[in-house]
MARVO-536800 format. One line per field, with one value per atom (N, C-alpha, C, CB): atom name; residue number from 1; x, z, y; residue in one letter. Coordinates in steps of 0.001 Angstrom, whole numbers, plus 524288, in hexadecimal, padded with zeros to 5 digits. Each point is the difference from the previous one (the first is absolute). Glycine has a CB too. Layout:
BEGIN
atomo = [CA  ...]
num = [NUM  ...]
c1 = [X  ...]
c3 = [Z  ...]
c2 = [Y  ...]
residuo = [A  ...]
END
This chain:
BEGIN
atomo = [N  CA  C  CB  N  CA  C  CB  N  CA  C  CB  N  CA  C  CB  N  CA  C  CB  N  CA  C  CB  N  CA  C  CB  N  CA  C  CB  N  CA  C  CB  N  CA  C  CB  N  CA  C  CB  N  CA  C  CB  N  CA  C  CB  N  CA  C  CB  N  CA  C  CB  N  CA  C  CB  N  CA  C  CB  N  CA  C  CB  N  CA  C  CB  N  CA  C  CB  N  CA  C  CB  N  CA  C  CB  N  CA  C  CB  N  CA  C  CB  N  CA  C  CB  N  CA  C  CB  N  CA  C  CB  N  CA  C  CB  N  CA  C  CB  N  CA  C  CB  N  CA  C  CB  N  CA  C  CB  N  CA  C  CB  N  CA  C  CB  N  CA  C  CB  N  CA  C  CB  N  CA  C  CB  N  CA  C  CB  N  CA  C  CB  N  CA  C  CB  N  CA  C  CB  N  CA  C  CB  N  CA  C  CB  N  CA  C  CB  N  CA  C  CB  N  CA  C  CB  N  CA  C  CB  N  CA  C  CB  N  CA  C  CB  N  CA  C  CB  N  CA  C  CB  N  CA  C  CB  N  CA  C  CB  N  CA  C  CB  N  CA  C  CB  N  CA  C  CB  N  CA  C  CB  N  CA  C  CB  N  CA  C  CB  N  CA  C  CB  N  CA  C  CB  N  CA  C  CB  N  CA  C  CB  N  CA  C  CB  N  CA  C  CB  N  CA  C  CB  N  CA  C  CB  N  CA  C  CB  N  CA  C  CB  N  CA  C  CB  N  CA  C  CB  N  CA  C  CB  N  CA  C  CB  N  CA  C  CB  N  CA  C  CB  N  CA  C  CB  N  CA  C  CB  N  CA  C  CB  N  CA  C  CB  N  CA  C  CB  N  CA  C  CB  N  CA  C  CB  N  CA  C  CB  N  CA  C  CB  N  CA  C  CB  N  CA  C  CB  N  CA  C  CB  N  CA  C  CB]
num = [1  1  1  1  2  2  2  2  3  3  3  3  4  4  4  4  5  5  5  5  6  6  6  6  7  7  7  7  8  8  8  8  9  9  9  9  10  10  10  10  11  11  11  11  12  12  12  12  13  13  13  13  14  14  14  14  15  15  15  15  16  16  16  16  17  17  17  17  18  18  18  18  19  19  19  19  20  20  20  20  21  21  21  21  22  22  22  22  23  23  23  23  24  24  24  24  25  25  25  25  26  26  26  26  27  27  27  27  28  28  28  28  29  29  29  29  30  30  30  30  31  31  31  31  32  32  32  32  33  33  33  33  34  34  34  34  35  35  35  35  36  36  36  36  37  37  37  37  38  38  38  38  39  39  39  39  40  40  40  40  41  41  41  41  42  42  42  42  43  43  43  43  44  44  44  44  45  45  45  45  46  46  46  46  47  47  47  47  48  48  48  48  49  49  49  49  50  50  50  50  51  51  51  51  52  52  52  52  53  53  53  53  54  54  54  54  55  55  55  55  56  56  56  56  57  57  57  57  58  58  58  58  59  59  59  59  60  60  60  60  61  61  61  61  62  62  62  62  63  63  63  63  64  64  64  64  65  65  65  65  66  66  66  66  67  67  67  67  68  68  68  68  69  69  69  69  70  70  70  70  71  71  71  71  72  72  72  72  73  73  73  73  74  74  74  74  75  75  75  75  76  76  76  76  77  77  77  77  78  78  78  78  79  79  79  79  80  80  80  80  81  81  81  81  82  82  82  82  83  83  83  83  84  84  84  84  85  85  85  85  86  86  86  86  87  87  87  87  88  88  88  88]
c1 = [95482  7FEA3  7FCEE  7FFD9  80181  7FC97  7F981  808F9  7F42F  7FB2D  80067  7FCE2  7FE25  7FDEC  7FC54  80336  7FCD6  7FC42  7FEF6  80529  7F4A7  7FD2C  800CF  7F872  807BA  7FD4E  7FAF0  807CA  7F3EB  7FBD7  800B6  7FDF0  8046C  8016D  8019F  80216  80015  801D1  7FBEC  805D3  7F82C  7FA16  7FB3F  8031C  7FF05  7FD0C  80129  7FCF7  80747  8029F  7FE25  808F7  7F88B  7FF28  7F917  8069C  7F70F  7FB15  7FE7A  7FF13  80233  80071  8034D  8009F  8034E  8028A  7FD3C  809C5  7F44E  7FC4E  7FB20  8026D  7FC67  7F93F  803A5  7F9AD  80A9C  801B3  803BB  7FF77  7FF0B  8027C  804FA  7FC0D  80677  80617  7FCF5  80A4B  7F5A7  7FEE9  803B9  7FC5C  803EC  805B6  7FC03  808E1  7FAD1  7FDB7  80302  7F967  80894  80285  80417  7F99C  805F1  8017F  8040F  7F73F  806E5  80347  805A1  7F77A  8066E  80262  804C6  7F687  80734  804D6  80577  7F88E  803F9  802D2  805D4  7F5BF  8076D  802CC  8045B  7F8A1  8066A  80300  8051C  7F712  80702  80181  80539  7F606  807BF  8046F  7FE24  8015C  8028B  7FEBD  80505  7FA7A  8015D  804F3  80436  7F927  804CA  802E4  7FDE9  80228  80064  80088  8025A  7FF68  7FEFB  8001E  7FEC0  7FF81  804B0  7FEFC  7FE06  803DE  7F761  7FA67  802C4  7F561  805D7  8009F  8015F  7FA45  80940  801B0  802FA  7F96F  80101  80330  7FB91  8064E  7F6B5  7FDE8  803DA  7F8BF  80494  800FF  7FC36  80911  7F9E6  7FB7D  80081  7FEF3  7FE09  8014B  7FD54  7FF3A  801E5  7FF22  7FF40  805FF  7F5C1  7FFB4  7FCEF  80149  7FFDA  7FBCD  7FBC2  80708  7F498  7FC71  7FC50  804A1  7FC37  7FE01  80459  7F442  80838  80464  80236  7FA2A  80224  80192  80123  7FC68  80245  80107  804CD  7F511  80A8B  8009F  7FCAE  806A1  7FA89  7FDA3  80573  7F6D3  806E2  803F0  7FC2C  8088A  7FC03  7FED7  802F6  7FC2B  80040  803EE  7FD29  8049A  80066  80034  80493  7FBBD  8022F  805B3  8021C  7FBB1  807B1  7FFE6  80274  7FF5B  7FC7A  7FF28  803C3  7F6AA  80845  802D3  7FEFB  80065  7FB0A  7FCBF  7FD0E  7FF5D  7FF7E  7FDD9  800CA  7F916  80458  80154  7F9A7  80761  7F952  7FC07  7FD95  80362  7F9D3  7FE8B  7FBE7  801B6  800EF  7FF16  7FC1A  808BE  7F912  7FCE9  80209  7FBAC  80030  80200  7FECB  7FE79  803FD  7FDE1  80268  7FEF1  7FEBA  8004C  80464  7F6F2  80D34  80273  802E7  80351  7FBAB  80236  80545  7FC15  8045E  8058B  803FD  7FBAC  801AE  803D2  80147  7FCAE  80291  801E4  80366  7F8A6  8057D  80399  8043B  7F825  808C6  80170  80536  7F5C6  80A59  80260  8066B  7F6E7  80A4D  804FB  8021A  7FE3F  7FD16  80382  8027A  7F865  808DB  8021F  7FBE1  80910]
c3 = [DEB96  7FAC5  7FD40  802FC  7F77F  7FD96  7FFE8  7FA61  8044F  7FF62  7F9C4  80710  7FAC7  7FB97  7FD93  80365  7F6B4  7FDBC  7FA67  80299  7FE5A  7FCFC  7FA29  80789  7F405  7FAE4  80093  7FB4F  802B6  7FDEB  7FEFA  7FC26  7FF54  7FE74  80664  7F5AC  80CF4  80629  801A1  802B2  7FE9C  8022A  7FE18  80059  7FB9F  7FE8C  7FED4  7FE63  80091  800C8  8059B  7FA17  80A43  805F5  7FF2B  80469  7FBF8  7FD74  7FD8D  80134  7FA51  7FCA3  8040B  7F524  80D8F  8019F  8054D  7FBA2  806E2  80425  7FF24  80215  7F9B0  7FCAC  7FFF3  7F5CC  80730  7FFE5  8052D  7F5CB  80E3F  8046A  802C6  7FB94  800EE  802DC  8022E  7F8D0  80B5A  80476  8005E  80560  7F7B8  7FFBB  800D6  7F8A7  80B4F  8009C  800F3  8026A  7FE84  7FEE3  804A6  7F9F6  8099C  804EA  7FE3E  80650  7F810  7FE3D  7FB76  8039E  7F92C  7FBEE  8024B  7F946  80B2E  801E9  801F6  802CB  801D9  801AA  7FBFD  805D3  7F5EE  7FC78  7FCE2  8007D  80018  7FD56  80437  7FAC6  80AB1  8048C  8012F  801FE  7FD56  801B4  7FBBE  80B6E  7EF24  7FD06  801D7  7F811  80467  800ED  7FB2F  8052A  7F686  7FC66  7FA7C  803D8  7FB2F  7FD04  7FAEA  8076E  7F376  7FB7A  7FDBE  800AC  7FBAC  7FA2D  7FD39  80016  7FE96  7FD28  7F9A6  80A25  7F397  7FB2B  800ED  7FBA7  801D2  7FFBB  80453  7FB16  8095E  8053C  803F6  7FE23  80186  802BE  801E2  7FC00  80914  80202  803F6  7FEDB  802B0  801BC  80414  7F9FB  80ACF  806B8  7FD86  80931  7FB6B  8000D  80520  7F8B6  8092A  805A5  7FF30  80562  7FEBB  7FF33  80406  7FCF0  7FF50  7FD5A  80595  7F315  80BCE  802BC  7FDCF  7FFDA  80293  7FE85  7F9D3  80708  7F499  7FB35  7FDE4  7FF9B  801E8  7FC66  801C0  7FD82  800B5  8005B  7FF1B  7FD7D  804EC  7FDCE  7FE25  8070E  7F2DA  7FEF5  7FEB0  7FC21  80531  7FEA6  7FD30  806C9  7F438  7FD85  8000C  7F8DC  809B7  800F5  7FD5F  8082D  7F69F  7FF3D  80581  7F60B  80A93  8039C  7FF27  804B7  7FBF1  7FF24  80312  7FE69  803C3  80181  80446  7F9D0  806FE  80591  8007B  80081  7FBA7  80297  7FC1C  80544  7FC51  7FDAF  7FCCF  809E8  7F0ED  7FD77  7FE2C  7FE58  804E9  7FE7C  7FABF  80A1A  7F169  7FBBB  7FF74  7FE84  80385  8016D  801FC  7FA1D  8069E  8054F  7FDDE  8085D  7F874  7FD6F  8031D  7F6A2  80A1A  801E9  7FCD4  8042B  7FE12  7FBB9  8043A  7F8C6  80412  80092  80454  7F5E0  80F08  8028D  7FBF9  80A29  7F356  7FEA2  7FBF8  80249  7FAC0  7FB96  80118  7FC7B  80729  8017D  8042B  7FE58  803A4  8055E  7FDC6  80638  7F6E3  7FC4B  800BD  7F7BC  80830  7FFEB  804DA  7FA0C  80989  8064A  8027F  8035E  8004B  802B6  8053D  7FC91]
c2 = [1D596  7FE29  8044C  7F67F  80ADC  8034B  7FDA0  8033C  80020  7FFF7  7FCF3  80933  7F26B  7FBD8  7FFA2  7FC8A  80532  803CC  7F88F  81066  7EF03  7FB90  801DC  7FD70  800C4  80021  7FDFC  7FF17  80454  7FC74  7F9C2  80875  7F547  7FD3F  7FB05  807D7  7FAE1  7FE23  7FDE2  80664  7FCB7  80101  7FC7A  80938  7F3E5  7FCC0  7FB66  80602  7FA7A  7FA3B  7FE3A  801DC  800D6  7FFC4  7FC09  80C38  7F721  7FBBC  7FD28  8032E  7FBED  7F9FB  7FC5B  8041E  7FE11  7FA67  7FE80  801CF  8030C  7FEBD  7FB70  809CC  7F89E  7FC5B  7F9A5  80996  7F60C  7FA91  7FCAA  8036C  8000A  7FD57  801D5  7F96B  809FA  800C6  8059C  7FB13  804AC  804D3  80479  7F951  80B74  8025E  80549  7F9C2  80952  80622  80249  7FF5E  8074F  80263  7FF33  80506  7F936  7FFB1  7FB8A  80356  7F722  7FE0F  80184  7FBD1  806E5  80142  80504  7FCB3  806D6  80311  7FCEA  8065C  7F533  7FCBA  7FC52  800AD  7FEEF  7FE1E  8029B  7FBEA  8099F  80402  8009D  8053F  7FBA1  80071  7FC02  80320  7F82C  7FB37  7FC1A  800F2  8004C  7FC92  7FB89  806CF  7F4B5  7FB97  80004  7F954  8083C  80074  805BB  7F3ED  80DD8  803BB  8003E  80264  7FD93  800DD  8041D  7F945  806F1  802E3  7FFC4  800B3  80375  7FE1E  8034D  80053  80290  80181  80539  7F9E1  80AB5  80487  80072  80318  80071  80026  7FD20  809DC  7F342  7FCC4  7FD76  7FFE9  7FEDC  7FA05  7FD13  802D5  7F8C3  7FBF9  7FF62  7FBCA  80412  7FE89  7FAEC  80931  7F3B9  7F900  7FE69  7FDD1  7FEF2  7FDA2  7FC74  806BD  7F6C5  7FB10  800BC  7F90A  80598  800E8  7FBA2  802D3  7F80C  7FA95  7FAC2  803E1  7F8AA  7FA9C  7FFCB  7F9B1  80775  7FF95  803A2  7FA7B  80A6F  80454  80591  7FCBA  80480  807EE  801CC  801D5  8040C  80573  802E2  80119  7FF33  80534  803F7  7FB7B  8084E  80581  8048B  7FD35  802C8  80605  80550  7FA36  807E7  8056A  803D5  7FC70  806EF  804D1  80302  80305  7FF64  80383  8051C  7F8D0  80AB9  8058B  8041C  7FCEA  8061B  80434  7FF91  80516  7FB1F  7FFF0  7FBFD  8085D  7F345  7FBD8  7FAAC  806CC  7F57C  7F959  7FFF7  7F972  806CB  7FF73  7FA8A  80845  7F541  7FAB2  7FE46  7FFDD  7FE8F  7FE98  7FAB6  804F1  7F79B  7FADB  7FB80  802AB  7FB38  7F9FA  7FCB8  801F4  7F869  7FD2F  7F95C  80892  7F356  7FCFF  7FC59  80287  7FA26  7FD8D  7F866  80DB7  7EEA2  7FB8F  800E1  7FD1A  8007B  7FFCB  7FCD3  7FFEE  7FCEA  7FB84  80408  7F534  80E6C  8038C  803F9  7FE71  80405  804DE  7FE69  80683  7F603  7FEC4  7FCBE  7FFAA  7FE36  7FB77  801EC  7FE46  8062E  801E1  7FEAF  806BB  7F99C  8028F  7FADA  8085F  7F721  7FC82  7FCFC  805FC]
residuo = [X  X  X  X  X  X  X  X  X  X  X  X  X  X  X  X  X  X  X  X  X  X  X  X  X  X  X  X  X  X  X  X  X  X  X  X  X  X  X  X  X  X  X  X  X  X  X  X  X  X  X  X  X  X  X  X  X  X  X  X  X  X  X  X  X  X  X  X  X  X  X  X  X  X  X  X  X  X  X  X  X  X  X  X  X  X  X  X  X  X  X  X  X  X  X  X  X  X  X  X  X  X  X  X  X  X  X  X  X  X  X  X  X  X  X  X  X  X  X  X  X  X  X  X  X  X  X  X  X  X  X  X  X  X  X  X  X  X  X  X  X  X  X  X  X  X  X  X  X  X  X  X  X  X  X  X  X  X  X  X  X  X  X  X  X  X  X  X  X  X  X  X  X  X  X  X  X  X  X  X  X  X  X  X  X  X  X  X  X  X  X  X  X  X  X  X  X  X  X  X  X  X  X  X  X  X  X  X  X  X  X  X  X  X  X  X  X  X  X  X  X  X  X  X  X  X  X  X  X  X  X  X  X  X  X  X  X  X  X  X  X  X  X  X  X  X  X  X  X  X  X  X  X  X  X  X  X  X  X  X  X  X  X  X  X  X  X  X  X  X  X  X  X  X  X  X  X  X  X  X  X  X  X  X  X  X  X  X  X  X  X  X  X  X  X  X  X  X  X  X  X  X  X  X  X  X  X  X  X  X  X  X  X  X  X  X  X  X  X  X  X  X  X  X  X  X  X  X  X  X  X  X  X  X  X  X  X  X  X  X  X  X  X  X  X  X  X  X  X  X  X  X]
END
């Protein structure tokens, strides 16, 4: 796997969601890049890894990917019953 390079912006999201309970650290967030469950097309050339998260939710994650590495943009916690809705 390329090397996984934070945004500021990352980096702080990571802590606000820590302060409100969803426990997310970088370890998680590779993991997620690693073996997503589902993968989307974000804005330009973003996109989104997807895993679940706990009983109700996800973690997504947008990242670009660089030359040499997966640039993580931000994470963000989201409803199963929302994102999940498609799958089977």
């Amino acid at each position: 796997m390329p090397r996984v390079k934070f945004t500021n912006h990352a980096m702080a999201k990571i802590e606000i969601l820590q302060n409100h309970g969803f426990f997310v650290d970088a370890d998680l967030i590779k993991a997620c890049l690693i073996a997503p469950a589902k993968i989307e097309a974000g804005r330009g050339k973003r996109k989104i890894a997807q895993m679940v998260y706990d009983e109700g939710h996800v973690l997504r994650v947008v990242y670009e990917e660089r030359e040499n590495e997966i640039l993580v943009v931000t994470v963000y916690p989201g409803r199963r019953t929302r994102y999940e809705k498609d799958q089977v």
